[in-house]
C-alpha positions in Angstrom: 13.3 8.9 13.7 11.1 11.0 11.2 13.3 11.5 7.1 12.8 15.2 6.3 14.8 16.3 3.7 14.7 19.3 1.3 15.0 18.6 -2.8 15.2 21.7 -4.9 12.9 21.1 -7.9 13.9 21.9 -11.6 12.7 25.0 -12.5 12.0 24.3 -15.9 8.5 22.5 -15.7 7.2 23.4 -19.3 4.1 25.2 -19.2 2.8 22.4 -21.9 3.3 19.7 -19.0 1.5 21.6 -16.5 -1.3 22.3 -18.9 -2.1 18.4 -19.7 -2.0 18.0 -16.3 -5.9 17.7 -15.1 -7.6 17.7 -11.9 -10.9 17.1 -10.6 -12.1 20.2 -8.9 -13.4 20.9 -5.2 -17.4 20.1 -4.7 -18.1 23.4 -2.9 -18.6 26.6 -4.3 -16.3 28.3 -1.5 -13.4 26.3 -2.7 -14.1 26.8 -6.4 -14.1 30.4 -5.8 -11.0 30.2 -3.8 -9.2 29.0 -6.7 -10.9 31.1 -9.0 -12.1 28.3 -11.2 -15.5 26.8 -12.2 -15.9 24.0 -14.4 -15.6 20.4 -12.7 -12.0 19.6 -14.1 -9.2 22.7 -14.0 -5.6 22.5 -14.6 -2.8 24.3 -12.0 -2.4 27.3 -14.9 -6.3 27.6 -14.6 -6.3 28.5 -10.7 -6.4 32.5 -10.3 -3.1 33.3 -8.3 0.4 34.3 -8.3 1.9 31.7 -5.8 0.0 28.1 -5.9 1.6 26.1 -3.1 0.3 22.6 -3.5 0.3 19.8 -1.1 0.4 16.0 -1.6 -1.3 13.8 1.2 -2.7 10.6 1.2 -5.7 9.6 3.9 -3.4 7.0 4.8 -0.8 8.7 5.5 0.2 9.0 9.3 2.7 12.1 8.1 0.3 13.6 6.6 -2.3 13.4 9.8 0.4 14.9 12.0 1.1 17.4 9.6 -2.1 18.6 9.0 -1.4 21.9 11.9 1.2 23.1 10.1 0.1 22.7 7.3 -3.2 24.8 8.7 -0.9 27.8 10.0 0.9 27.8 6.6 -2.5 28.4 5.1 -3.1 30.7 7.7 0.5 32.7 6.7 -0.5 33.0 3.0 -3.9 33.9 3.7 -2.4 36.8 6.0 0.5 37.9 3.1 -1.5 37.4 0.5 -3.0 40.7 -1.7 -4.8 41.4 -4.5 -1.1 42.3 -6.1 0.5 38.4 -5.0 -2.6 36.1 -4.7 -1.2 33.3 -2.6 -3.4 30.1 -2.8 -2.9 26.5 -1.2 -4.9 23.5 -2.7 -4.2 19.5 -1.4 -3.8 17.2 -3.8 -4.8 13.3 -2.7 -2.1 10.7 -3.7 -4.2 7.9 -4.5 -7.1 9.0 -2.8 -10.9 9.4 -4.2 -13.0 11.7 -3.9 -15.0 10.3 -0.5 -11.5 10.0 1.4 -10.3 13.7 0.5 -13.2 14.6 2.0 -12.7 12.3 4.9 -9.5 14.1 5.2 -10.9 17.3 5.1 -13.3 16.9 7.3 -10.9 14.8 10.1 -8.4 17.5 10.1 -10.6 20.5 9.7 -9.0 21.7 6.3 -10.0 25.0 5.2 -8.6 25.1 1.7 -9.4 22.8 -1.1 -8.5 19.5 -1.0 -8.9 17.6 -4.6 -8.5 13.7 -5.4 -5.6 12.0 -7.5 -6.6 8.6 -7.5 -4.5 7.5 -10.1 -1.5 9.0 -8.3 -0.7 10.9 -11.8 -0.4 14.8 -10.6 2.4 13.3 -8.0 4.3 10.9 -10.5 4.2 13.5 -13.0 5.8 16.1 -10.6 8.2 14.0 -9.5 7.3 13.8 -5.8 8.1 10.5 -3.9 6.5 10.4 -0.7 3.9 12.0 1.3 3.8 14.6 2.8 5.1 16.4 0.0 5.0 20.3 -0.9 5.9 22.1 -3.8 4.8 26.1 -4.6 4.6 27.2 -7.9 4.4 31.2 -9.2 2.6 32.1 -12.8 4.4 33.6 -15.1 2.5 36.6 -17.1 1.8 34.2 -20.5 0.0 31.3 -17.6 3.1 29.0 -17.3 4.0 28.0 -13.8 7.5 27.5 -12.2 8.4 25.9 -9.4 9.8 27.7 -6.3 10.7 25.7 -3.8 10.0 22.0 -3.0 10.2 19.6 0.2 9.4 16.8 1.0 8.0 14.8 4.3 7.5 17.1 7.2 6.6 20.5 6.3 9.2 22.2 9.2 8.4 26.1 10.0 5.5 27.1 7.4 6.6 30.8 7.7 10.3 29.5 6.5 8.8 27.3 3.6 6.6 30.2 2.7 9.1 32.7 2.9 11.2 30.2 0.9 8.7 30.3 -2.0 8.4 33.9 -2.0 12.0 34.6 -2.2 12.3 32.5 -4.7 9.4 34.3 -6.8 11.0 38.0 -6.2 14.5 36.3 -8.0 12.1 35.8 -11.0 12.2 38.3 -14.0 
């Protein structure tokens, strides 16, 4: 029996937490651009959209292998609702992974949006998230802070649901 379970998380993730928080950024130039970022580190404020919805995943992470389809046809759902107006990006984040097997995982499940490693497990500890799979979309406020949506963690269920989750919760926003 698979443990899914939703967890609603805080909404009031200081834009001074967010910004410490550092990542190492993709290797291709697609993905860069995707995220609208191009130094080699970036932080989530730094990434040039409305709606971030980040991922969690591990290599090692069975979950995470089976989820990998629906995780490609939520990506394919923001790609589709997404307009220069509400820029709706997706970016993986590698629990413990380096940057050799986020690649391995990109290229074993055919990713199409960037995947970045988090080999100390710090962006997950520091947002709270437990296990793998885990999913949590974020929307920019005008001044560059970030809230958080919506949140769930282990299977995914219905991307359109979680998405249309996310962006309900970014219309309730002043």
């Amino acid at each position: 029996m698979l443990l899914s379970f939703v967890v609603r998380f805080v909404p009031s993730v200081g834009a001074a937490e967010l910004h410490a928080l550092e990542l190492a950024s993709p290797p291709a130039g697609d993905q860069r651009l995707y995220l609208g970022i191009n130094a080699d580190t970036f932080k989530l404020a730094d990434v040039q959209a409305d709606i971030i919805i980040v991922e969690f995943f591990s290599l090692y992470c069975v979950m995470c292998a089976k989820e990998a389809p629906a995780v490609a046809e939520l990506f394919s759902l923001a790609k589709k609702q997404s307009t220069p107006e509400l820029r709706i990006v997706l970016l993986g984040i590698g629990a413990g992974n380096t940057a050799d097997e986020v690649a391995r995982f990109q290229k074993q499940h055919a990713v199409l949006f960037p995947l970045v490693p988090d080999q100390k497990v710090i962006a997950m500890r520091f947002m709270k998230m437990a296990i793998t799979p885990g999913f949590i979309a974020f929307k920019k406020q005008p001044d560059g802070s970030l809230v958080s949506l919506h949140t769930r963690l282990g299977v995914l269920g219905p991307p359109q649901r979680f998405l249309d989750s996310a962006l309900q919760a970014a219309a309730a926003l002043p």
